[in-house]
N, CA, C and O atoms as a Tripos MOL2 file, in Angstrom:
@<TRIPOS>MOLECULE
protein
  204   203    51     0     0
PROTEIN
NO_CHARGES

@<TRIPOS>ATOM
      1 N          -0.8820   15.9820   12.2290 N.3       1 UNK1
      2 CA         -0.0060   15.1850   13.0390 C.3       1 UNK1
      3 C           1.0460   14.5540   12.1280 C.2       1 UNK1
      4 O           0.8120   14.1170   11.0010 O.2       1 UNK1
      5 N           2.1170   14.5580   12.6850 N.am      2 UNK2
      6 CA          3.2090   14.1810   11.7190 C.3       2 UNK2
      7 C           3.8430   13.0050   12.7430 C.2       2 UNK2
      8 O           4.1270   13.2410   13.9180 O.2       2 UNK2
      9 N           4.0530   11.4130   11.9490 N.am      3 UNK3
     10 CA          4.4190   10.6180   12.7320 C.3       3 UNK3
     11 C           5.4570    9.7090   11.2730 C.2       3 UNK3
     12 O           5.3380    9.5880   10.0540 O.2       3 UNK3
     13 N           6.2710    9.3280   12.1660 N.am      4 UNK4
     14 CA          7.0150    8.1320   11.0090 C.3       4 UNK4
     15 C           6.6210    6.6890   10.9670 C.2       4 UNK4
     16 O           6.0610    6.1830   11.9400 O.2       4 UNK4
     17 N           6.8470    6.1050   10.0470 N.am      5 UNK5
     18 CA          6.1580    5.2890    9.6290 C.3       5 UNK5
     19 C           6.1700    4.0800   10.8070 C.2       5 UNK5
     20 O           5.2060    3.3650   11.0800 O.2       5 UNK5
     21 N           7.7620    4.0220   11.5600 N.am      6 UNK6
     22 CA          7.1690    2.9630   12.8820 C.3       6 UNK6
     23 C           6.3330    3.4720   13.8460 C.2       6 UNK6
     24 O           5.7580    2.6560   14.5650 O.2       6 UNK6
     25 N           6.0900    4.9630   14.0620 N.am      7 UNK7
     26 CA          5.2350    5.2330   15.2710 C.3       7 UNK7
     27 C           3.6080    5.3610   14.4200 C.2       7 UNK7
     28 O           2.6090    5.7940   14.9920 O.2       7 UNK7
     29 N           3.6220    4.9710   13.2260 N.am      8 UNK8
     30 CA          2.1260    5.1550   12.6350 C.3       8 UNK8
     31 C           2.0350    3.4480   12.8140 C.2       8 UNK8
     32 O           0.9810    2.9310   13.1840 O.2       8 UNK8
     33 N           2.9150    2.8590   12.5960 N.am      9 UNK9
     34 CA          2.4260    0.9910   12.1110 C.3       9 UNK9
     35 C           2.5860    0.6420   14.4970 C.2       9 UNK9
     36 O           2.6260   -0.5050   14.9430 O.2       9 UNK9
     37 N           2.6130    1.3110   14.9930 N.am     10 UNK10
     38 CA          2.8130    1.2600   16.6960 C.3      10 UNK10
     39 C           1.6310    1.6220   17.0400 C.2      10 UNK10
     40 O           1.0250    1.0140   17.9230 O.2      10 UNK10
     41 N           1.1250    2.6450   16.4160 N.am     11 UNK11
     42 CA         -0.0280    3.0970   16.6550 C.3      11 UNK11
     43 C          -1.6150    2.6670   16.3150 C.2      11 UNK11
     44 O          -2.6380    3.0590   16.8760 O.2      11 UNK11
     45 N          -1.4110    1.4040   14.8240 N.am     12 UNK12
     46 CA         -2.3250    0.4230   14.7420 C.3      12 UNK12
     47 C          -1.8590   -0.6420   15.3910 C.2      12 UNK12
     48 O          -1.1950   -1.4210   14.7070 O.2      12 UNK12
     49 N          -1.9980   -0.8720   16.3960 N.am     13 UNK13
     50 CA         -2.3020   -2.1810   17.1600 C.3      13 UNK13
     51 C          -0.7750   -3.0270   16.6530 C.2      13 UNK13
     52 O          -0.7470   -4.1910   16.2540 O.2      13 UNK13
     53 N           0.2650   -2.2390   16.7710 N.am     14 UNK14
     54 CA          1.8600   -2.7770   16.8730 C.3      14 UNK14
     55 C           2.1290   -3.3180   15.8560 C.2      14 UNK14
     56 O           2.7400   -4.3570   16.1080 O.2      14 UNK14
     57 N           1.9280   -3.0870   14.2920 N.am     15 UNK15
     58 CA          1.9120   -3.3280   13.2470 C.3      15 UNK15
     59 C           3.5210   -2.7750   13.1980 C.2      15 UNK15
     60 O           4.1620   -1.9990   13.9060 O.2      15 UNK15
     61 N           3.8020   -3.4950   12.1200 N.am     16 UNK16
     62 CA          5.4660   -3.0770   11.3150 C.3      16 UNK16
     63 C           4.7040   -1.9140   11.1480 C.2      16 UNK16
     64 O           3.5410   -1.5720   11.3590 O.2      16 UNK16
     65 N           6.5010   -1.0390   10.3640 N.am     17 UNK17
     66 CA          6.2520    0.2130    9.9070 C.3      17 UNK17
     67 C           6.2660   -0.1170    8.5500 C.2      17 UNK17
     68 O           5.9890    0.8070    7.7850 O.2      17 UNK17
     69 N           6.5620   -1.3850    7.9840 N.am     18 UNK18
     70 CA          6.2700   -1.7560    6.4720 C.3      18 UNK18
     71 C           4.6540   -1.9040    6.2820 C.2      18 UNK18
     72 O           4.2190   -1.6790    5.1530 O.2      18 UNK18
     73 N           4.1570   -2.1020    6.8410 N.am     19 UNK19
     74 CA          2.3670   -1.9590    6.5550 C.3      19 UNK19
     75 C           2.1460   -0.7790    6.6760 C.2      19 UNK19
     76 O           1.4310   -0.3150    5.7880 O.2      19 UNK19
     77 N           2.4400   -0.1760    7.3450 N.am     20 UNK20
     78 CA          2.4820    1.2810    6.8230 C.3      20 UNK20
     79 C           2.9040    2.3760    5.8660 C.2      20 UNK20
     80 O           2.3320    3.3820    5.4470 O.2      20 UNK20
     81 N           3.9670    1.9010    5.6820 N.am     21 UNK21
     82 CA          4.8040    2.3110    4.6850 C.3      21 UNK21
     83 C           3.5910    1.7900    2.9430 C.2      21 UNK21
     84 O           3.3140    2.4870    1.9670 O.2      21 UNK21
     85 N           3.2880    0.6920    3.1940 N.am     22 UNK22
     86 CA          2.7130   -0.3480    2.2190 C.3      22 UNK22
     87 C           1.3360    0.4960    1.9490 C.2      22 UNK22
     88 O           0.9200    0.8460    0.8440 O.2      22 UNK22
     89 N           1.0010    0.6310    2.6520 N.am     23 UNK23
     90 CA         -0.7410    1.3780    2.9620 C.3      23 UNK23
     91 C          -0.4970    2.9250    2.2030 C.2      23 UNK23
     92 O          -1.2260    3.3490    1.3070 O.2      23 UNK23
     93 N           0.4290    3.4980    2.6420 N.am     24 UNK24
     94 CA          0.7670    4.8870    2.1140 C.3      24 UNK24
     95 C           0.6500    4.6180    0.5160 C.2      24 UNK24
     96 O          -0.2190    5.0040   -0.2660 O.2      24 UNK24
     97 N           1.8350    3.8100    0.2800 N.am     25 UNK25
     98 CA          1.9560    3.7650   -0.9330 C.3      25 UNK25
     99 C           0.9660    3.0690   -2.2880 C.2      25 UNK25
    100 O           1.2430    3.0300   -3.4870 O.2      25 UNK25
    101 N          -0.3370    2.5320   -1.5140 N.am     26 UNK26
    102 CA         -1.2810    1.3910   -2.1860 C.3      26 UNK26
    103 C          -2.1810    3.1220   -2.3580 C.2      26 UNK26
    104 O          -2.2590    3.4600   -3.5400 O.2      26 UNK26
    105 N          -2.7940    4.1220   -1.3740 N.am     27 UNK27
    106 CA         -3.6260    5.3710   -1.0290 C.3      27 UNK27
    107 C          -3.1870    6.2660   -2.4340 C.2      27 UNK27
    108 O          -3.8290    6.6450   -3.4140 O.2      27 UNK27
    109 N          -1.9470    6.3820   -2.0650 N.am     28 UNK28
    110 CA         -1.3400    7.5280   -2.9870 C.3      28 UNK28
    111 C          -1.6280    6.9960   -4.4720 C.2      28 UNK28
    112 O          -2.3070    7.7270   -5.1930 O.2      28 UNK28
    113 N          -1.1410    5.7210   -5.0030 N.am     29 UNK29
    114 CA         -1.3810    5.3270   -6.0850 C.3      29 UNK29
    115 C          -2.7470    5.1250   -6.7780 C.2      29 UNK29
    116 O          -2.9100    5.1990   -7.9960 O.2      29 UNK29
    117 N          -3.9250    4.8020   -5.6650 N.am     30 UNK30
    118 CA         -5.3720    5.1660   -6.0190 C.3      30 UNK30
    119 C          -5.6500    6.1600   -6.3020 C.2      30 UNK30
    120 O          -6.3350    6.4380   -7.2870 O.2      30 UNK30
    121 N          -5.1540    6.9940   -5.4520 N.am     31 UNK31
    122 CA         -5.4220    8.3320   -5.4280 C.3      31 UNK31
    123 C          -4.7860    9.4720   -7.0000 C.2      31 UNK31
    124 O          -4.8890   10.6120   -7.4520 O.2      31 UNK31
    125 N          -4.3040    8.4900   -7.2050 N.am     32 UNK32
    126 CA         -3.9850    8.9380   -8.6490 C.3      32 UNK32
    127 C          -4.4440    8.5450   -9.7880 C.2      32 UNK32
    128 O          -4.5690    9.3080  -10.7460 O.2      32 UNK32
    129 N          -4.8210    6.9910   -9.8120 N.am     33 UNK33
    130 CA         -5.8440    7.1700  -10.6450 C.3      33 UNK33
    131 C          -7.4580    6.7840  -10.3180 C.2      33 UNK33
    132 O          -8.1740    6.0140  -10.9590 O.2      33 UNK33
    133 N          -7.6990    7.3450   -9.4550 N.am     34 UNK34
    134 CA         -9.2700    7.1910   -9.0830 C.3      34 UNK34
    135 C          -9.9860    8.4710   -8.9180 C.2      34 UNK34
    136 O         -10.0560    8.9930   -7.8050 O.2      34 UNK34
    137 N         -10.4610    8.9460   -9.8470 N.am     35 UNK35
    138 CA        -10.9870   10.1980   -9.3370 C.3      35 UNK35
    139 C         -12.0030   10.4310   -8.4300 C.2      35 UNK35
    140 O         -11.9630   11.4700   -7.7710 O.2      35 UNK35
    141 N         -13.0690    9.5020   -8.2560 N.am     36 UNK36
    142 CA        -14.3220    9.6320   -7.1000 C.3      36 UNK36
    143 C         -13.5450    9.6360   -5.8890 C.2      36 UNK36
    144 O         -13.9100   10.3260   -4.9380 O.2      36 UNK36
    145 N         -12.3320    8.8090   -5.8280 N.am     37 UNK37
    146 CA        -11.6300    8.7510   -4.4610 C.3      37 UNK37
    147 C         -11.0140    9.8710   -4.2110 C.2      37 UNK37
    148 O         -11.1450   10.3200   -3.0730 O.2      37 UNK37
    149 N         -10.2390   10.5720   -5.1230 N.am     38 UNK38
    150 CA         -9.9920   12.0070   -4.7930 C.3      38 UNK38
    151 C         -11.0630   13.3010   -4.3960 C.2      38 UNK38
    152 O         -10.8180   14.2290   -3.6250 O.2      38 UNK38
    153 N         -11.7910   13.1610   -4.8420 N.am     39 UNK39
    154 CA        -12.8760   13.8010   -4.5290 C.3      39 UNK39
    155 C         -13.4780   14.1320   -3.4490 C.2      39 UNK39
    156 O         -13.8720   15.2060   -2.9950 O.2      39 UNK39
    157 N         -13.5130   12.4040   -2.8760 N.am     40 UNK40
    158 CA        -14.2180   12.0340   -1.7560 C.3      40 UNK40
    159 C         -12.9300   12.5180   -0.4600 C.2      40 UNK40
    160 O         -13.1520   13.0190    0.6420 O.2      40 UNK40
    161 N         -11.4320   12.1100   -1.1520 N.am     41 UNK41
    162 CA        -10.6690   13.1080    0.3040 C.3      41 UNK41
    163 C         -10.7610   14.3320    0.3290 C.2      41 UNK41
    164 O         -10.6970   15.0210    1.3460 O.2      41 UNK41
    165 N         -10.8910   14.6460   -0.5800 N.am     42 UNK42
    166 CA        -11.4080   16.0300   -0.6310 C.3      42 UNK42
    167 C         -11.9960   16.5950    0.0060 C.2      42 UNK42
    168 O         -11.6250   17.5050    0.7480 O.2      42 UNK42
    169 N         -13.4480   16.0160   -0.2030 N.am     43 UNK43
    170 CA        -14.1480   16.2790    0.7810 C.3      43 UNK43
    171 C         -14.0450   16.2820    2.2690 C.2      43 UNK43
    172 O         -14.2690   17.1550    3.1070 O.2      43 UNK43
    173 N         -13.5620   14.8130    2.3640 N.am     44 UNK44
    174 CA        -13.4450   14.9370    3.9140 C.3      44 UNK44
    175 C         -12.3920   16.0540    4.4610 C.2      44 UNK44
    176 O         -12.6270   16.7460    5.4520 O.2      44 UNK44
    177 N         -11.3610   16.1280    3.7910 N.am     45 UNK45
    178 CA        -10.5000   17.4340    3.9540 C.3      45 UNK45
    179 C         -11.1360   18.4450    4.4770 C.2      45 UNK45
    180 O         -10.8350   18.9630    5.5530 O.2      45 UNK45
    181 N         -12.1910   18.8380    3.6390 N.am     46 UNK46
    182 CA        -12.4630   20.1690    3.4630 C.3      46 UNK46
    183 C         -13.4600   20.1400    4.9340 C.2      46 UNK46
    184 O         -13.3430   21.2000    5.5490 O.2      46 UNK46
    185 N         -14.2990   19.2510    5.5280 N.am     47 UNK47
    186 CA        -15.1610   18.7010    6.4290 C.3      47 UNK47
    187 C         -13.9070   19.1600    7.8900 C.2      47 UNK47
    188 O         -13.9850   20.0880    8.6950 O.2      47 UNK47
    189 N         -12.8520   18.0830    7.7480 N.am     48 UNK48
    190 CA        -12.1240   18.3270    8.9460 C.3      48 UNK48
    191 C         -11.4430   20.0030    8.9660 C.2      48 UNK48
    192 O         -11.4380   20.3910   10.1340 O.2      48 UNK48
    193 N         -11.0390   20.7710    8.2780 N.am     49 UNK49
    194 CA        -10.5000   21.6360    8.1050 C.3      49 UNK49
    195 C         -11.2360   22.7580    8.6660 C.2      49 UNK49
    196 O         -10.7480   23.6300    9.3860 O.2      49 UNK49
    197 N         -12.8400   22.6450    8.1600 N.am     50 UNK50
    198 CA        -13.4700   23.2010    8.6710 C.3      50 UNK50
    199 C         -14.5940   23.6640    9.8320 C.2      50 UNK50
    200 O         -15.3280   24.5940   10.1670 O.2      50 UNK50
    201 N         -14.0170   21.8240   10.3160 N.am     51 UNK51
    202 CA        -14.8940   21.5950   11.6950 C.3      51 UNK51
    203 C         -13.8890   22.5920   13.1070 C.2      51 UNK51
    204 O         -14.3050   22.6080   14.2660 O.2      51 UNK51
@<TRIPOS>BOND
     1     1     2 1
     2     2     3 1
     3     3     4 2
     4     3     5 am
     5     5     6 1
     6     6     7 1
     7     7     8 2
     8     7     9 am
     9     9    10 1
    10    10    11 1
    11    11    12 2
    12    11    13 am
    13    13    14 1
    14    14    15 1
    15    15    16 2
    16    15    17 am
    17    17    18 1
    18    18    19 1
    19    19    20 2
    20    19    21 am
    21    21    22 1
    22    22    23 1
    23    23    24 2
    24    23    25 am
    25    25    26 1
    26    26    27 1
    27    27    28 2
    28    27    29 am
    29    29    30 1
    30    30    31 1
    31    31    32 2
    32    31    33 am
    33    33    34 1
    34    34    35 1
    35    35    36 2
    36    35    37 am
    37    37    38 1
    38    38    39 1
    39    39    40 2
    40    39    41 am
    41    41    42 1
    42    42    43 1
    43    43    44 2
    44    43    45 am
    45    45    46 1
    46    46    47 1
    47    47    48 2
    48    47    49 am
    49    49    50 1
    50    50    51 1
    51    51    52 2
    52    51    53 am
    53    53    54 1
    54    54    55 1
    55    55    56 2
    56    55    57 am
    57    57    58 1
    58    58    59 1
    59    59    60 2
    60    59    61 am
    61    61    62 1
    62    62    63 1
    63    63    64 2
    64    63    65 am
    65    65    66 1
    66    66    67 1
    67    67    68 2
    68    67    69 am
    69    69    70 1
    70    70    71 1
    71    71    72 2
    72    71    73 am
    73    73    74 1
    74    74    75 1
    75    75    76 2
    76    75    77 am
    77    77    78 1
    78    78    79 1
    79    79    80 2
    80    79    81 am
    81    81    82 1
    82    82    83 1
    83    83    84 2
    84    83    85 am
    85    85    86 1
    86    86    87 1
    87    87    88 2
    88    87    89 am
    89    89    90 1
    90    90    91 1
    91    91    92 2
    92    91    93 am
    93    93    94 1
    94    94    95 1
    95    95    96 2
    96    95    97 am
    97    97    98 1
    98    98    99 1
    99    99   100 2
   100    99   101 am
   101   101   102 1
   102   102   103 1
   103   103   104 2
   104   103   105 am
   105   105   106 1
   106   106   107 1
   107   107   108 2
   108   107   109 am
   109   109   110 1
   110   110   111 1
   111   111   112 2
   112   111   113 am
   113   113   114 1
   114   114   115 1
   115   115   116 2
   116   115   117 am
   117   117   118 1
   118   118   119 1
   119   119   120 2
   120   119   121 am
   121   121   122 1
   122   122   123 1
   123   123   124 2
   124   123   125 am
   125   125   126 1
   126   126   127 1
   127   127   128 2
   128   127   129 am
   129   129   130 1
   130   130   131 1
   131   131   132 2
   132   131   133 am
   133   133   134 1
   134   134   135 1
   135   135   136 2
   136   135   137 am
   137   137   138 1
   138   138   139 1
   139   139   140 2
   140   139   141 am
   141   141   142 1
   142   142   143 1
   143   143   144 2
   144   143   145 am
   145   145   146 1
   146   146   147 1
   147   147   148 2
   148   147   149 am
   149   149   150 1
   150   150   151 1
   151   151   152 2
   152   151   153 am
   153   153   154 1
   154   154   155 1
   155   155   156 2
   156   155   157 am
   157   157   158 1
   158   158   159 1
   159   159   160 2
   160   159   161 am
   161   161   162 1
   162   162   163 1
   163   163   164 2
   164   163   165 am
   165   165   166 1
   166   166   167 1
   167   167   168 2
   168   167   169 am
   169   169   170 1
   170   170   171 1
   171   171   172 2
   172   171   173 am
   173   173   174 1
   174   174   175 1
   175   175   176 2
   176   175   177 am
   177   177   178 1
   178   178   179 1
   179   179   180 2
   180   179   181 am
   181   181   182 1
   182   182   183 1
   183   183   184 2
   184   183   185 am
   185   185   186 1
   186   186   187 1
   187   187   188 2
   188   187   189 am
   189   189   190 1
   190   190   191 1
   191   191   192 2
   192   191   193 am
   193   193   194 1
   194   194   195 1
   195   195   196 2
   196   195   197 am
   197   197   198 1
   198   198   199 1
   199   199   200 2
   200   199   201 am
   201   201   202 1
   202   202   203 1
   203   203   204 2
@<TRIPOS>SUBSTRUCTURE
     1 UNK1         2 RESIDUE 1 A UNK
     2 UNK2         6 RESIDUE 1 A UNK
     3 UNK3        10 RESIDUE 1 A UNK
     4 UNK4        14 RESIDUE 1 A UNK
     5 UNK5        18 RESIDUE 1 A UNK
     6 UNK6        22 RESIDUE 1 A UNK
     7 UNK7        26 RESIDUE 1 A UNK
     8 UNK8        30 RESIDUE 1 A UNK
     9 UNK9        34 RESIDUE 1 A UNK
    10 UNK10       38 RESIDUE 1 A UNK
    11 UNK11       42 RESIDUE 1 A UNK
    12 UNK12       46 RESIDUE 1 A UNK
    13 UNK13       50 RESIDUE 1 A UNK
    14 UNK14       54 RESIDUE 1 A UNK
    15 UNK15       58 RESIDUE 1 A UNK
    16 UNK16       62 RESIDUE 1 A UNK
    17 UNK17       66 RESIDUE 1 A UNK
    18 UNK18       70 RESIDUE 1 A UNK
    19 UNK19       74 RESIDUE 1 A UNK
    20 UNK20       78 RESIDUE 1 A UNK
    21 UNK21       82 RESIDUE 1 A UNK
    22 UNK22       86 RESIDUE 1 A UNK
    23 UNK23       90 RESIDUE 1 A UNK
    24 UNK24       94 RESIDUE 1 A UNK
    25 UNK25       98 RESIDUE 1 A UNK
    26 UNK26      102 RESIDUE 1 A UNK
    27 UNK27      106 RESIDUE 1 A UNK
    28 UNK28      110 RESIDUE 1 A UNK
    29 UNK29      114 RESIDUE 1 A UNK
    30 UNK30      118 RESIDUE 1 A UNK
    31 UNK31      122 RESIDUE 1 A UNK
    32 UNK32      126 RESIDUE 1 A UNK
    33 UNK33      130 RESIDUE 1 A UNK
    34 UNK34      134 RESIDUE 1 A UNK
    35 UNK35      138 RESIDUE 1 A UNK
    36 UNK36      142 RESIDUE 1 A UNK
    37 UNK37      146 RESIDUE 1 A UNK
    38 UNK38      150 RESIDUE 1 A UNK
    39 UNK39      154 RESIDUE 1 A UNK
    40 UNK40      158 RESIDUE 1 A UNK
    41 UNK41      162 RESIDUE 1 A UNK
    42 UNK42      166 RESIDUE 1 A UNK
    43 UNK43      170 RESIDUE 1 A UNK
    44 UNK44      174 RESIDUE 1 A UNK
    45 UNK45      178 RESIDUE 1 A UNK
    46 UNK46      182 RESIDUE 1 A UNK
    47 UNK47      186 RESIDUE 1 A UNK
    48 UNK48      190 RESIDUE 1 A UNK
    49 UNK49      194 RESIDUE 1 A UNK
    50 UNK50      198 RESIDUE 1 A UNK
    51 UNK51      202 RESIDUE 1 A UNK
């Protein structure tokens, strides 16, 4: 699903699209340096992809 950042921050309970925007950018930066957390999307990736 592809949504922009005001119809993703609309879609939690009418949040700005800056908390969203904010959230993206806090994920991505873990996600770079956390490796168990990469892993773990990984996983779930691989879980939804293949359900």
């Amino acid at each position: 699903m592809n949504m922009s950042y005001p119809g993703i921050g609309k879609y939690f309970s009418g949040r700005d699209h800056t908390t969203a925007l904010h959230a993206y950018e806090k994920v991505n930066k873990e996600l770079k340096e956390n490796e168990r957390l990469r892993e773990e999307v990984e996983f779930l990736r691989e879980k939804l992809y293949l359900a």
